[in-house]
PDB file as gemmi writes it, atoms N, CA and C in Angstrom:
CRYST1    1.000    1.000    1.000  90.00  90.00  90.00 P 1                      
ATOM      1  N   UNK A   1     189.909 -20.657 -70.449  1.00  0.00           N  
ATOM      2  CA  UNK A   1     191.018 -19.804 -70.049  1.00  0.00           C  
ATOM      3  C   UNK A   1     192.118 -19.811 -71.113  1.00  0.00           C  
ATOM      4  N   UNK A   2     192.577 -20.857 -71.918  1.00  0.00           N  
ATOM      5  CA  UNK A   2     193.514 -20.859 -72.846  1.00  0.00           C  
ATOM      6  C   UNK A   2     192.990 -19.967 -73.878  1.00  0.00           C  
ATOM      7  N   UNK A   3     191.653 -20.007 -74.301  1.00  0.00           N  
ATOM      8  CA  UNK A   3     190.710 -20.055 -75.609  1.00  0.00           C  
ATOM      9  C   UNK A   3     191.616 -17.671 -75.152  1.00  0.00           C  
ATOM     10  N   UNK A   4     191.382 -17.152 -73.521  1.00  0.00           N  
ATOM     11  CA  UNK A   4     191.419 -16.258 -73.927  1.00  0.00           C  
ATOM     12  C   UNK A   4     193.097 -15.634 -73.857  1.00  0.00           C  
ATOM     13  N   UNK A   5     193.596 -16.489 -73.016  1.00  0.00           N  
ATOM     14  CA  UNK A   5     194.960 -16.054 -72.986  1.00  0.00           C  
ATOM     15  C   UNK A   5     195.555 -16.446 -74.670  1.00  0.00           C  
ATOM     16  N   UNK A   6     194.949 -17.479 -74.993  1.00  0.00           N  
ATOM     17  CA  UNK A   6     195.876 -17.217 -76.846  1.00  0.00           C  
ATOM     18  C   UNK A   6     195.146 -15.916 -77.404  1.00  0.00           C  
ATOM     19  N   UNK A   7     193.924 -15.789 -77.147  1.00  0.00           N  
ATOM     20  CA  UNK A   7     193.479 -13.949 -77.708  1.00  0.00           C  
ATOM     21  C   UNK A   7     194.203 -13.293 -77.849  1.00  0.00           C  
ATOM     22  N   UNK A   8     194.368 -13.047 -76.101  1.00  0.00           N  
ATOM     23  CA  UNK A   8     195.518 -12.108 -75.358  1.00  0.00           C  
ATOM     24  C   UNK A   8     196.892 -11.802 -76.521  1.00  0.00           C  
ATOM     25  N   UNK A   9     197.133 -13.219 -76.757  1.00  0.00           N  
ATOM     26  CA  UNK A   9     198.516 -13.064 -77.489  1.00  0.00           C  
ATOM     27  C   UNK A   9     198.828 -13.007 -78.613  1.00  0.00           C  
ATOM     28  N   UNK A  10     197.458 -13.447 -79.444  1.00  0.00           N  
ATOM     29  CA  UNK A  10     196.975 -12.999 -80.891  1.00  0.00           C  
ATOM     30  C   UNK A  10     197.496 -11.633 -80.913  1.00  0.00           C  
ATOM     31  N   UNK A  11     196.385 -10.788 -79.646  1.00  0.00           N  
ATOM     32  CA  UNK A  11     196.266  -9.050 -80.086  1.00  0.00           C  
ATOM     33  C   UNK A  11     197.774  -8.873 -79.769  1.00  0.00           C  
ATOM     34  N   UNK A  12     198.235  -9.234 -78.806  1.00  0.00           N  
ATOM     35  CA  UNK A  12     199.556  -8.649 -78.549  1.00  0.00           C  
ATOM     36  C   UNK A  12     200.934  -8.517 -79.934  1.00  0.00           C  
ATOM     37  N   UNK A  13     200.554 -10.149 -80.294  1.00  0.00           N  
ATOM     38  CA  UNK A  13     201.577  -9.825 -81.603  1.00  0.00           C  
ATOM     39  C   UNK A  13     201.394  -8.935 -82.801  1.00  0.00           C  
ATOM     40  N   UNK A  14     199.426  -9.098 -82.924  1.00  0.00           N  
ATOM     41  CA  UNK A  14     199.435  -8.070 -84.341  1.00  0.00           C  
ATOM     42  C   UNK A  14     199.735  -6.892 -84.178  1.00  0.00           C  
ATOM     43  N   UNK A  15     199.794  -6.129 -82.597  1.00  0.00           N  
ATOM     44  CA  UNK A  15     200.266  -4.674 -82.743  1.00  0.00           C  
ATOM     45  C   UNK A  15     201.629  -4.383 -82.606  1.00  0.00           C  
ATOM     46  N   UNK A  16     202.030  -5.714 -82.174  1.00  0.00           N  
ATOM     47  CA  UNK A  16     203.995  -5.386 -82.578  1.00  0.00           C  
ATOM     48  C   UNK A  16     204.058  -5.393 -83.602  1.00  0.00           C  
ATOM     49  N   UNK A  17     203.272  -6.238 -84.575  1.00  0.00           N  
ATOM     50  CA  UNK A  17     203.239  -6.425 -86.020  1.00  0.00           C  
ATOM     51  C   UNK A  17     203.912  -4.766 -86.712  1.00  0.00           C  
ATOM     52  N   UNK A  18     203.106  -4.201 -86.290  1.00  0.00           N  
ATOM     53  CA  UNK A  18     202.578  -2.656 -86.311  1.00  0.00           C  
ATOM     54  C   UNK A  18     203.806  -2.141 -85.959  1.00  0.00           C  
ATOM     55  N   UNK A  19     204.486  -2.707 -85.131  1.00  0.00           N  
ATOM     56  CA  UNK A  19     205.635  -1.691 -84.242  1.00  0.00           C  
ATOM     57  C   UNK A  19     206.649  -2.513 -84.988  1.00  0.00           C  
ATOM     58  N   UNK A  20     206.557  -3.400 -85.794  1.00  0.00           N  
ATOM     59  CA  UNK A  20     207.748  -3.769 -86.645  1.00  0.00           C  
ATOM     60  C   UNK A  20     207.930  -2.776 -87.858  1.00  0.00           C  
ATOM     61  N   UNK A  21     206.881  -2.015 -88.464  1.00  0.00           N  
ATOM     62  CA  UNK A  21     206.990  -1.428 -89.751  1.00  0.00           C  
ATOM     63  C   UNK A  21     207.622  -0.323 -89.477  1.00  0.00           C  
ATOM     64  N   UNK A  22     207.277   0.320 -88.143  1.00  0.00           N  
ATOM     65  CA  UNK A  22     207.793   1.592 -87.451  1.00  0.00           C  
ATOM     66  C   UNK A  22     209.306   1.635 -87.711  1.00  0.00           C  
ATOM     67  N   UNK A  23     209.541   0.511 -86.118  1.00  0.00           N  
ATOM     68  CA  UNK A  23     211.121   0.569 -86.201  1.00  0.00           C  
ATOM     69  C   UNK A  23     211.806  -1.273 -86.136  1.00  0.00           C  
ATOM     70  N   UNK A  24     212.546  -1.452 -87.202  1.00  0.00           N  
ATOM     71  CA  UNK A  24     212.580  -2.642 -87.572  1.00  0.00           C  
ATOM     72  C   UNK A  24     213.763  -2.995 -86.653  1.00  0.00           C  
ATOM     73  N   UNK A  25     213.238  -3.985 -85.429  1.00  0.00           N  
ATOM     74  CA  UNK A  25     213.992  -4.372 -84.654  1.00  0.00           C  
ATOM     75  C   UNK A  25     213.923  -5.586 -84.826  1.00  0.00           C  
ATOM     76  N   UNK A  26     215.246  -6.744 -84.462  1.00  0.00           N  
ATOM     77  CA  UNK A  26     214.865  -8.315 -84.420  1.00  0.00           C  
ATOM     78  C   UNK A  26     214.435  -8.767 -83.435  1.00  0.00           C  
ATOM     79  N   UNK A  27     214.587  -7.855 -81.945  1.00  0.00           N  
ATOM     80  CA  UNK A  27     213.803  -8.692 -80.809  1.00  0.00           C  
ATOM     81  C   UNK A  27     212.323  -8.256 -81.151  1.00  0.00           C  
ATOM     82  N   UNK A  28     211.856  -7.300 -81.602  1.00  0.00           N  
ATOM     83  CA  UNK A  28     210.511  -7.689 -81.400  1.00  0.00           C  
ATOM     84  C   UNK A  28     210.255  -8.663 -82.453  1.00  0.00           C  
ATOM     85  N   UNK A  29     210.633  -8.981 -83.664  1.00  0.00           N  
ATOM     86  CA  UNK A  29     210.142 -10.121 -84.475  1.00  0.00           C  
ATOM     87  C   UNK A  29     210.233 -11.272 -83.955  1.00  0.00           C  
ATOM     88  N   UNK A  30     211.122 -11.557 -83.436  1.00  0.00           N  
ATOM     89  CA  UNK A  30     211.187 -12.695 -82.220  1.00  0.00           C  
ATOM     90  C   UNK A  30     210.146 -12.675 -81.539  1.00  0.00           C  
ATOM     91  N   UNK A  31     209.634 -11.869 -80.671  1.00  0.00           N  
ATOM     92  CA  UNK A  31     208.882 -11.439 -79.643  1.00  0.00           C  
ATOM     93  C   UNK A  31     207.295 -11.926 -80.398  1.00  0.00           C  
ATOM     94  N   UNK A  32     207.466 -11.424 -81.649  1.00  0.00           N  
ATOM     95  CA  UNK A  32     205.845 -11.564 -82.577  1.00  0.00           C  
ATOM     96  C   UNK A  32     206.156 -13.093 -82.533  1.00  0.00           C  
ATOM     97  N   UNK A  33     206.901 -13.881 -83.426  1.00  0.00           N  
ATOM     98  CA  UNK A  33     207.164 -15.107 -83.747  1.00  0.00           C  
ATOM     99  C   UNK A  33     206.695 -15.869 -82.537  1.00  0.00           C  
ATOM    100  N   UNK A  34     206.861 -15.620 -81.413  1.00  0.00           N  
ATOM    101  CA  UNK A  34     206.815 -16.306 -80.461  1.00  0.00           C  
ATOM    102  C   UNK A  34     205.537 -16.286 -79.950  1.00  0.00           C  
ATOM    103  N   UNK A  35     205.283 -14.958 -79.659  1.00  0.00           N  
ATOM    104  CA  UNK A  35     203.441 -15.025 -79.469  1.00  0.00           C  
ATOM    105  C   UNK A  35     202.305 -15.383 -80.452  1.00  0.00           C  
ATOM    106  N   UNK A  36     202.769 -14.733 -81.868  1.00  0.00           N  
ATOM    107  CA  UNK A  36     202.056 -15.635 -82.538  1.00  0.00           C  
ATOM    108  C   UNK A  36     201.773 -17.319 -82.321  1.00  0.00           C  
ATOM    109  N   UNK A  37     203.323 -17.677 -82.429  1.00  0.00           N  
ATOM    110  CA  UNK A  37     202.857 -19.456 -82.333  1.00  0.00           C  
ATOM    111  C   UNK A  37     202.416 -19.856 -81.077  1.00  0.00           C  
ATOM    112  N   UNK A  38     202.621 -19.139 -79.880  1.00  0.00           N  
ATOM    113  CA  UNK A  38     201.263 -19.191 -78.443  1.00  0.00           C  
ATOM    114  C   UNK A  38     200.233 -19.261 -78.750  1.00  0.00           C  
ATOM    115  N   UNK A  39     199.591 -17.778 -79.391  1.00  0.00           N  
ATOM    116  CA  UNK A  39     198.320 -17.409 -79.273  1.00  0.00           C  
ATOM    117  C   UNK A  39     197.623 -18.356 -80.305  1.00  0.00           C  
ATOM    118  N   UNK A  40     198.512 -18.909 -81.217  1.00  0.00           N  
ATOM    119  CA  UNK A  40     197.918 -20.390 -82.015  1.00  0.00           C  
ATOM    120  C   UNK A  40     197.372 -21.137 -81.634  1.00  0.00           C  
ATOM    121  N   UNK A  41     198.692 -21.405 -80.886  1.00  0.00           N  
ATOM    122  CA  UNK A  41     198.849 -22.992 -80.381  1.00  0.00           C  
ATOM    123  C   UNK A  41     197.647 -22.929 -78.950  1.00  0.00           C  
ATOM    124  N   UNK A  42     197.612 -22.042 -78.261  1.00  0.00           N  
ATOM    125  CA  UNK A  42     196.523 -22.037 -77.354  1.00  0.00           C  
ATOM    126  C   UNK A  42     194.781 -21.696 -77.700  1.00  0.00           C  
ATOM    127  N   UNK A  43     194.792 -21.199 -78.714  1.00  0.00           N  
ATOM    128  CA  UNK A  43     193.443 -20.355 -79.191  1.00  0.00           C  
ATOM    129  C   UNK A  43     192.625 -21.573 -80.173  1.00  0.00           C  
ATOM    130  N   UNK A  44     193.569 -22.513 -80.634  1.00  0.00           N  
ATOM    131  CA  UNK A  44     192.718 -23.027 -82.030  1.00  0.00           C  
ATOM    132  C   UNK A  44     193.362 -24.661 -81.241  1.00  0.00           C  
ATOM    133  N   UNK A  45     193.817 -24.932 -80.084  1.00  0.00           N  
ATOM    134  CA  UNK A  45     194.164 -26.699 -79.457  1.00  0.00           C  
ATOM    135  C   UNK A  45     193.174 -26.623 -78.175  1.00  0.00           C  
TER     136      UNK A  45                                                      
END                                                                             
């Protein structure tokens, strides 16, 4: 269950990734920063 909820949050940040180049906001970089180090910290522990 972790292995898919860090997935989950992998995909979720790389397409804000995407929505950062668009329109360069700081909450969503926050928002990436944060799911990234989830979908890490849950996907690869």
């Amino acid at each position: 269950m972790k292995k898919l909820i860090g997935l989950a949050a992998l995909c979720v940040a790389i397409g804000m990734l995407f929505m950062l180049f668009m329109t360069n906001r700081f909450v969503g970089l926050i928002l990436i920063i944060l799911l990234l180090l989830v979908g890490y910290n849950f996907f690869c522990c």
